[in-house]
N, C-alpha and C positions, 0 to 999 in steps of 0.2 A: 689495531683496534678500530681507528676512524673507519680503514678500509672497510672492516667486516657489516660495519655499521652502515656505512653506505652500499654494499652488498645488498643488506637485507631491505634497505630500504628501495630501491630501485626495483628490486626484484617484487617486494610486496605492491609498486605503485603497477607493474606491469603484470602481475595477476588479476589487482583488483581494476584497471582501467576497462579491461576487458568487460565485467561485468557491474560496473560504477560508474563510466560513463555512458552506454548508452539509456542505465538509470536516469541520468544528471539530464541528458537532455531530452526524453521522455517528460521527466519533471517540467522541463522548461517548456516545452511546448504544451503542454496542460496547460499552463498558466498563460501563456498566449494567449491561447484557441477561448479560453475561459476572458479571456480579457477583450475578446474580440466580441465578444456575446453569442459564439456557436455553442454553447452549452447549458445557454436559457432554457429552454425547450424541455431538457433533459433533468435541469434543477427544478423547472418549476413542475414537474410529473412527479419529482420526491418531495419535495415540498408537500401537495396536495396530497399527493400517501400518506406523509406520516400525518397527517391531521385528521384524514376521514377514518386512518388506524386507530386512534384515541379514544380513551374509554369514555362514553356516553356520559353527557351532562345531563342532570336537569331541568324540568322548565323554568326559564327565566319569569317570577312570576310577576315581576315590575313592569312586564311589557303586555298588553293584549293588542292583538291584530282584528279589525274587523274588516272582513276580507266580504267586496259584493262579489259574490260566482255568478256563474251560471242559471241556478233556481231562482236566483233576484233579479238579475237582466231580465227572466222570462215572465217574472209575474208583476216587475214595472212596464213591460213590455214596450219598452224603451231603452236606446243607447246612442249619445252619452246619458247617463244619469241625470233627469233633470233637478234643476236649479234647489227647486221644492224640497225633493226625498234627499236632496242633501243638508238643506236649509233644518229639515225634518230629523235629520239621522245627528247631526250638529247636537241640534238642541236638546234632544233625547236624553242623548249621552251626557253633556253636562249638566244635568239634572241630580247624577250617579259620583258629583264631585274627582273625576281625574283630577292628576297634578297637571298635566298636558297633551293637550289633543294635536295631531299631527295628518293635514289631511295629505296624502299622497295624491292627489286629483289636478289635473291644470285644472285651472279659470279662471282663463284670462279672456274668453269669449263667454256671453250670457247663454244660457240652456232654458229658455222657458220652457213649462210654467216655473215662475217662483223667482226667477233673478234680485225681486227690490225683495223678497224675503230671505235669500244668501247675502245679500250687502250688507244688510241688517244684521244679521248672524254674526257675520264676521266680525264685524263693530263691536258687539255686546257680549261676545265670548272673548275676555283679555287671554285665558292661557291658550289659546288657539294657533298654530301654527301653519301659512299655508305655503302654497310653494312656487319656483317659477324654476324655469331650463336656460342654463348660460351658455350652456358647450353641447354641438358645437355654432347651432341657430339660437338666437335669444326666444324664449317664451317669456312673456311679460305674468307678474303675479296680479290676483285683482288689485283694483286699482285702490288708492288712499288709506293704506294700513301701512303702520311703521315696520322699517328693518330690520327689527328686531322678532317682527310676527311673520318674516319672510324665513322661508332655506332653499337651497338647491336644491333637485332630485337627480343632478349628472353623475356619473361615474367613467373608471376605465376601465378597458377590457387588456388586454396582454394581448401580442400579438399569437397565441392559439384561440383568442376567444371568451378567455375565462378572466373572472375580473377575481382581483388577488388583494386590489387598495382600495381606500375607500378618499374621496378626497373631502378634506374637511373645510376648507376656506381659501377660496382666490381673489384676485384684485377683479373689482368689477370690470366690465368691457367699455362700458360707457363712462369711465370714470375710474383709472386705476390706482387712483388716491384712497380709493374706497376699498373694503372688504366685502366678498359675499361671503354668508356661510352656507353650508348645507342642512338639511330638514335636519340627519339624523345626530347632529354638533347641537342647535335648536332647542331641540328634544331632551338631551343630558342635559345642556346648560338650565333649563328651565327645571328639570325635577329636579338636579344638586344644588341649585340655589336654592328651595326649600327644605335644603338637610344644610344651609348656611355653607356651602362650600362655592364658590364665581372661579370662574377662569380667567387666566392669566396667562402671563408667557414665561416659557419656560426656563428653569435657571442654568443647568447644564448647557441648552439649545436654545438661546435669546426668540429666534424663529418656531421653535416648536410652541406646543399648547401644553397647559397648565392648569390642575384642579387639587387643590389643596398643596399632597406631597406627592401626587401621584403626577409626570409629567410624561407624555405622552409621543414618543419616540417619533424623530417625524423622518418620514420617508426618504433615501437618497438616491441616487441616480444610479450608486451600486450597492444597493442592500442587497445580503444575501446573494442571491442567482442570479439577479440585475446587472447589465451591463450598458451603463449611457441612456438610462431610461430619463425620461423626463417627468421630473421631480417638481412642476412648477405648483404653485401655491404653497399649500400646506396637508401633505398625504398621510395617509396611516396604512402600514401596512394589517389585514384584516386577521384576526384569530375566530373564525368560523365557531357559533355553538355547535356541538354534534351530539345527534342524538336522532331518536326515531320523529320526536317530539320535540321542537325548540319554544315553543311560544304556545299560548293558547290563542286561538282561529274560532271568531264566531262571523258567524252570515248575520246578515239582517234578520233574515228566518229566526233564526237560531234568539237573536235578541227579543223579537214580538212572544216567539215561545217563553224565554225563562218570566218576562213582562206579567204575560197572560197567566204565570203560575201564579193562582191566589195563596197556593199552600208554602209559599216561598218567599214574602215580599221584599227581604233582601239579598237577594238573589244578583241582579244585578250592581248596586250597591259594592257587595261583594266585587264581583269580577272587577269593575271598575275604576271603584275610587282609590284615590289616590295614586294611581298608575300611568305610568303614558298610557294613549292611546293611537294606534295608529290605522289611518282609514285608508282602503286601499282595493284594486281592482285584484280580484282572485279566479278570475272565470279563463279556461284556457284557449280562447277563442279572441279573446283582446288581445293573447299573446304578450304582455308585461313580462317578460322571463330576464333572469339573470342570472350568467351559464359558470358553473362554477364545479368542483370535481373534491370538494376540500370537505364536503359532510356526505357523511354515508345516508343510505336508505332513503334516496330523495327518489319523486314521483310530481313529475316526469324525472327519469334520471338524467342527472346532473344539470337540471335547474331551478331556482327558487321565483315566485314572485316579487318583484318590485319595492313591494310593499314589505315581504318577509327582508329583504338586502338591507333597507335600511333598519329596521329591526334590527340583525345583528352586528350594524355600526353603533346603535343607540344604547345597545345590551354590552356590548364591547368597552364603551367608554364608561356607562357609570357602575358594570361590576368590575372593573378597575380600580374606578374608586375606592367604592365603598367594600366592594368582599375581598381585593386583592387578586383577582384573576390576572394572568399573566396577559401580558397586553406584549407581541411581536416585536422581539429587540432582533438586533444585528451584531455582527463582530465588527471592528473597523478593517479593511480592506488587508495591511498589516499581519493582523490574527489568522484572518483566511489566509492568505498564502502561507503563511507559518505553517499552518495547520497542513496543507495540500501539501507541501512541501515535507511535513513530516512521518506522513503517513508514505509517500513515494520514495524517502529514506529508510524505511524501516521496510519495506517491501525490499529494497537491496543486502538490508543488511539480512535477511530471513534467506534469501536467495545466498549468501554466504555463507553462511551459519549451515545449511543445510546442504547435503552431500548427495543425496538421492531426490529428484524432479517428483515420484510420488509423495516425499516426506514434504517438499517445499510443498504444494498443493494442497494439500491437507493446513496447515500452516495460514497459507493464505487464505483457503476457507475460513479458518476462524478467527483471522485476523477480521476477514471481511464480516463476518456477523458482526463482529463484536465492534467494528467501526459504525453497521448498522445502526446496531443498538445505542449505542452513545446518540448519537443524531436523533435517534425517535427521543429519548431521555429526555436531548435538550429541547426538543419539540414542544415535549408535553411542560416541559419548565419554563416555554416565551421564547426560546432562544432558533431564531432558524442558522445552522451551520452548514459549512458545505459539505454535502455528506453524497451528492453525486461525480463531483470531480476527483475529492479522496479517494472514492471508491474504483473510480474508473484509474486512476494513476497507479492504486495500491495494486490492482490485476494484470496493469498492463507491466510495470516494474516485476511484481511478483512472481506471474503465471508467464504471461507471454515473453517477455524477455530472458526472463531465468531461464528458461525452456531454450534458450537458442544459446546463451551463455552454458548452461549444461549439455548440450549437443558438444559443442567448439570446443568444450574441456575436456569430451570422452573423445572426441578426435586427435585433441592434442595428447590426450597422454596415450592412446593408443598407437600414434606414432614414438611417442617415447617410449614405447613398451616394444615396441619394434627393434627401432635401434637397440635399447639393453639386450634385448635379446639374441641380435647380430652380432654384439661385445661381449657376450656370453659365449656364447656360439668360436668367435675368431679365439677367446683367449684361453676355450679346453681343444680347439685344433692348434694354437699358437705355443701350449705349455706341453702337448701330445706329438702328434704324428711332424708338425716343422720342425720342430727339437729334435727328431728320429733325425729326419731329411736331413736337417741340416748338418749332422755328425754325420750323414752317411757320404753326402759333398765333401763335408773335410777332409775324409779317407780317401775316397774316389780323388781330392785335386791330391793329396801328399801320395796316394798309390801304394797306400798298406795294406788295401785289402785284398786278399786270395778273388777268385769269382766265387767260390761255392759260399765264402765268408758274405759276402756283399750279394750274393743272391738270397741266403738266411737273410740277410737285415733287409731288404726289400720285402721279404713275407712279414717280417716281423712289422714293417710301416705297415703294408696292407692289411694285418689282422688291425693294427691300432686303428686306421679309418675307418674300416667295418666296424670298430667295437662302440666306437664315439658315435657312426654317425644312429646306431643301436642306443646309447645311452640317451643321445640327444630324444629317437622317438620318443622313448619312454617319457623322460622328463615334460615333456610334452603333452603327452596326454595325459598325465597322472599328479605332475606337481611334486616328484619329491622333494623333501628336504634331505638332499645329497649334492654331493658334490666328485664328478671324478677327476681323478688325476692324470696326468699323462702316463703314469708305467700302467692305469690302469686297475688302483684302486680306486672305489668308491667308498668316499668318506659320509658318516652319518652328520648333518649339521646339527642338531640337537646336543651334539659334545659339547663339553667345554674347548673352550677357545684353548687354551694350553694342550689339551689330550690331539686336535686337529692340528695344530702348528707344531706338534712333536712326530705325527705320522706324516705329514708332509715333508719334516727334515728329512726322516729317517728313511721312507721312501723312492723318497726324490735322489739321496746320495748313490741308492741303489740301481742309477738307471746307468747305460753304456755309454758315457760320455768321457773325452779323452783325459781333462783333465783332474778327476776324480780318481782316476788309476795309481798318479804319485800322493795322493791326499794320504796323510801321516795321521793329523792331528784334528779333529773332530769335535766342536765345542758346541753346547748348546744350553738355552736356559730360557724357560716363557714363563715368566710368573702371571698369576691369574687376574682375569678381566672379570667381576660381577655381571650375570647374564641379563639383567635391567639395563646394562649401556651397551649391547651389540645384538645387532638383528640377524636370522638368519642371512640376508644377503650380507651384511656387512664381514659378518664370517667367510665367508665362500668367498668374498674379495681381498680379505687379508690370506685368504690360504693361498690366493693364487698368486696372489703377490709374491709370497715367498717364496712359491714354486716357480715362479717367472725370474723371480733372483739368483737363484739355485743353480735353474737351468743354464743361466747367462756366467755362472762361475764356471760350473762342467763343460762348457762350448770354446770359453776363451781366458780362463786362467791360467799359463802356460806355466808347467813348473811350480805348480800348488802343492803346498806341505801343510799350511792349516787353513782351517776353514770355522769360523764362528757365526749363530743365529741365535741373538739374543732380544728378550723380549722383557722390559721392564716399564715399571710405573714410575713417575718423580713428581711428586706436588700437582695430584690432578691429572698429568700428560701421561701417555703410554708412547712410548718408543722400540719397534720393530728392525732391527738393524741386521745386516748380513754383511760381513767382513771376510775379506780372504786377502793371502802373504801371495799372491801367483802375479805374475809380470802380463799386461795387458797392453790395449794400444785403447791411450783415454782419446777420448773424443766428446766435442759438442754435439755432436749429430743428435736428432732426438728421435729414436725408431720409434713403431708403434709400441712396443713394453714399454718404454720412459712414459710414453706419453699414456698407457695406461694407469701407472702408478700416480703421475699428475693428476688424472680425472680422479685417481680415489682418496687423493690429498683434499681435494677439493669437495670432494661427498661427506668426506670426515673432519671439515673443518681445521683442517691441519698444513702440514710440509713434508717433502716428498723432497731428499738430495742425494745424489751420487757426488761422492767426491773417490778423485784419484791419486791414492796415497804414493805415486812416483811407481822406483822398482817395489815398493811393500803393498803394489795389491790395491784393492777397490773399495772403498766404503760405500754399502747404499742403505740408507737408513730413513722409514717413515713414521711422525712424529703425528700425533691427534691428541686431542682435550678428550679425558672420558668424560663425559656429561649425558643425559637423559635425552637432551635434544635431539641429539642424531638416533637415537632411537627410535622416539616417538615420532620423527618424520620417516623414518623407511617401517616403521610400523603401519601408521595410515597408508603409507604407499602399496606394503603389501595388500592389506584390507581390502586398497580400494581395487588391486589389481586382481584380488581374490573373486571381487562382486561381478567384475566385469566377465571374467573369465566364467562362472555362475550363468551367469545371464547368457551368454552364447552359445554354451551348452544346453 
């Protein structure tokens, strides 16, 4: 029992290593190469898919952009902006009550005309936010306004170019006791503190940021597709508005026009109060761009102004807050590999499961969608997953290895289908035309036979090879299910196993062999085998069996009077036995018939002995479990030998 058990178990580690390990280490080297950071590049292109694939937002209507272009450069006819028309554009707008004005502008050099009227500005407007540059040259903000009416305007970019975070707060340069923050951190903090919500640090992430219960995931060195990024401050990974339309964009123009409507006077009012506001160069000749791949239908494609980037840091954090929009989490390092790792297992186990290289493929296709989909899913739910490496592990497991594992499998078993076929082949010339030869040698050394006698049984070997090697073509190209004998029938396999093992007794006793001549006594009995536990080949091996046993009584029984072939069930087991009363010469030897009867002990789960009962003659008797199993594996075996043979035709 242990044995059989360890059998199977051996046998099963050396099928599946074949196409399970170079699964395993496929596996394992994704996960390197992913740990190396060679698969940035290719995450962060899925990443920005599935974002710019999302279905269109609305406009964020808590934000307006007042963007100077091109038509306002030409008709101040001036650049930079001077001091004045900003001084001017300032005070305008908070006329119209914003919760907070955000100017995207350095000035930290005077622009006249108008400088002592910007200083002023600055001074008298408290919700005011301006700005200065930390990274990676200091720009200084104007001078004598508190910290608190300061932000950054720096960002990163990745190395393809494209900026993916938004950084929210670093230790100052001059002073790293200190914190800076950025405009568009400034800008939420000041509008949710008049919806009574301040910021705080966060409880899960003591280092992260904090507004109400909403806590604000802060960036790590391997979030998502990151590998050894630098994580310094305090980062946020970006969830881009997408849409045709993200913000409303007015010019200067565009503000003296709704101004100048008498038939509208809160018009502006409208657009403005209570909103951020963010003032910002819009003309594309400044060139302000920030290159980005994550919202569709952009113009210039793939990048936004300056002024619109932080926009959607400022849109990003307080519809977080306040409407619940998904703000960019991560799995922990952990999950992802779990995850890679599970989809590169089940890419093996499909490649198992499946029998045919077109069926796995198909398979893997829709494995692949459907790992797709999940990934966009978790996109549009916050969650970036690794859904480039999955996919690259699940194809190369799936597609590309399967593919070479099913190659090496139709090689291996077509060399097994070889050899059966050579053992096929040796044991209807071995139970036929040798059987002839060999009684014709025994006459020929004892010298009973006449010439004209021994020249007959030389025709008769001759028709036998011509007739075998005749049966064999057929077989060959056509696939019977038959089976022939040596005197030269051909048995139908489709009988019951009792009607074939009763024509091969009967037969077989009928052929010229010497010690069948004194045979008296003639026993037989096959009780029936249910045709759900024997394959056709399994048939055609027990016929031969018998007839290889037969033969081996007619050759060297000397002095045979009874002869039995009995064939019975006992608790489960079938037992095949052939006994004869004839004086032999026992031996160890193991020819090739022993060793045939061995091999098919061994196919049927069973035992296979010759015992030598003294001067009373020879027992050989083969013993197998009926069960399903050995069925159902020479059943697949035909099938699969069926497809093949299919396919080559």
């Amino acid at each position: 029992m242990l044995r059989t058990i360890s059998s199977k178990i051996r046998k099963e580690f050396t099928i599946g290593s074949r196409g399970t390990l170079p699964g395993i280490v496929a596996i394992a080297l994704i996960v390197l190469v992913r740990l190396s950071g060679a698969l940035q590049l290719i995450e962060w292109v899925t990443f920005d898919s599935f974002l710019r694939l999302r279905p269109s937002e609305p406009i964020d209507e808590r934000i307006v952009i007042v963007g100077i272009d091109e038509a306002d450069i030409q008709r101040i006819r001036n650049y930079p902006i001077p001091d004045r028309e900003i001084a001017k554009l300032l005070r305008k707008l908070q006329k119209y009550q914003p919760r907070v004005i955000g100017l995207d502008i350095v000035k930290d050099l005077p622009v006249e005309p108008g400088n002592a009227e910007l200083v002023a500005t600055f001074k008298d407007i408290k919700n005011l936010i301006v700005v200065e540059k930390i990274l990676p040259d200091f720009i200084k903000p104007p001078p004598d306004l508190p910290s608190e009416k300061i932000g950054f305007i720096d960002y990163l970019s990745d190395d393809d170019g494209k900026v993916r975070r938004a950084i929210l707060g670093i230790k100052r340069p001059e002073n790293d006791k200190k914190y800076a923050f950025s405009l568009p951190l400034r800008l939420a903090e000041t509008y949710l503190k008049a919806e009574g919500i301040e910021v705080s640090n966060g409880i899960r992430d003591r280092e992260a940021m904090r507004f109400g219960s909403t806590e604000l995931p802060r960036f790590l060195p391997y979030s998502g597709g990151y590998a050894g990024a630098d994580d310094f401050g305090v980062q946020l990974l970006l969830n881009y508005r997408n849409g045709r339309k993200r913000f409303r964009t007015l010019s200067l123009q565009n503000i003296n026009d709704i101004e100048a409507d008498k038939g509208n006077p809160n018009g502006l009012r409208d657009t403005f109060g209570d909103r951020i506001v963010l003032i910002g160069i819009t003309a594309p000749s400044i060139k302000d761009f920030v290159n980005t791949s994550a919202i569709s239908n952009l113009e210039p494609p793939g990048k936004i102004y300056g002024v619109e980037f932080h926009a959607h840091v400022a849109s990003q954090i307080v519809s977080a807050v306040l409407d619940g929009r998904p703000v960019l989490k991560t799995w922990s390092q952990g999950w992802e590999y779990l995850w890679i790792v599970a989809w590169g297992v089940l890419a093996i186990y499909l490649g198992r499961l499946t029998q045919s290289p077109l069926k796995n493929l198909v398979y893997v296709a829709a494995a692949s969608l459907g790992l797709v989909g999940i990934s966009y899913a978790f996109i549009v739910g916050g969650w970036w997953i690794p859904a480039a490496p999955a996919l690259l592990v699940l194809v190369i497991n799936g597609a590309i290895l399967n593919t070479f594992y099913q190659y090496d499998r139709f090689l291996r078993f077509q060399i097994e289908l070889r050899q059966h076929t050579i053992e096929r082949t040796f044991v209807i010339i071995h139970n036929g035309p040798l059987q002839t030869l060999a009684n014709i040698l025994r006459h020929v050394q004892d010298q009973d036979l006449e010439p004209n006698q021994l020249l007959e049984e030389l025709k008769n070997l001759n028709w036998e090879i011509r007739e075998v090697g005749e049966y064999l073509k057929l077989e060959a190209l056509d696939r019977n299910e038959s089976l022939r004998l040596g005197s030269g029938l051909i048995l139908d396999l489709k009988l019951p196993i009792r009607d074939l093992l009763y024509e091969v007794y009967s037969h077989t006793l009928q052929r010229n062999f010497p010690s069948f001549k004194t045979l008296k006594v003639k026993a037989y009995s096959f009780e029936p085998i249910e045709e759900q536990y024997l394959s056709l080949e399994q048939k055609r091996e027990l016929c031969q069996f018998l007839e290889e046993a037969l033969c081996n009584v007619g050759k060297h029984a000397k002095n045979l009077t009874r002869l039995s072939a009995i064939g019975k069930q006992n608790k489960g087991w079938y037992s095949l036995s052939i006994k004869d009363n004839g004086s032999s010469i026992c031996s160890s030897y193991e020819g090739r018939g022993t060793k045939q009867c061995l091999n098919l002990a061994k196919k049927l789960k069973g035992k296979f002995k010759r015992t030598c009962l003294g001067e009373k003659g020879t027992l050989c008797e083969l013993t197998w479990p009926i069960t399903e199993t050995n069925w159902n594996f020479a059943s697949i075996k035909r099938n699969f030998t069926t497809k093949i043979l299919k396919g080559r035709s």
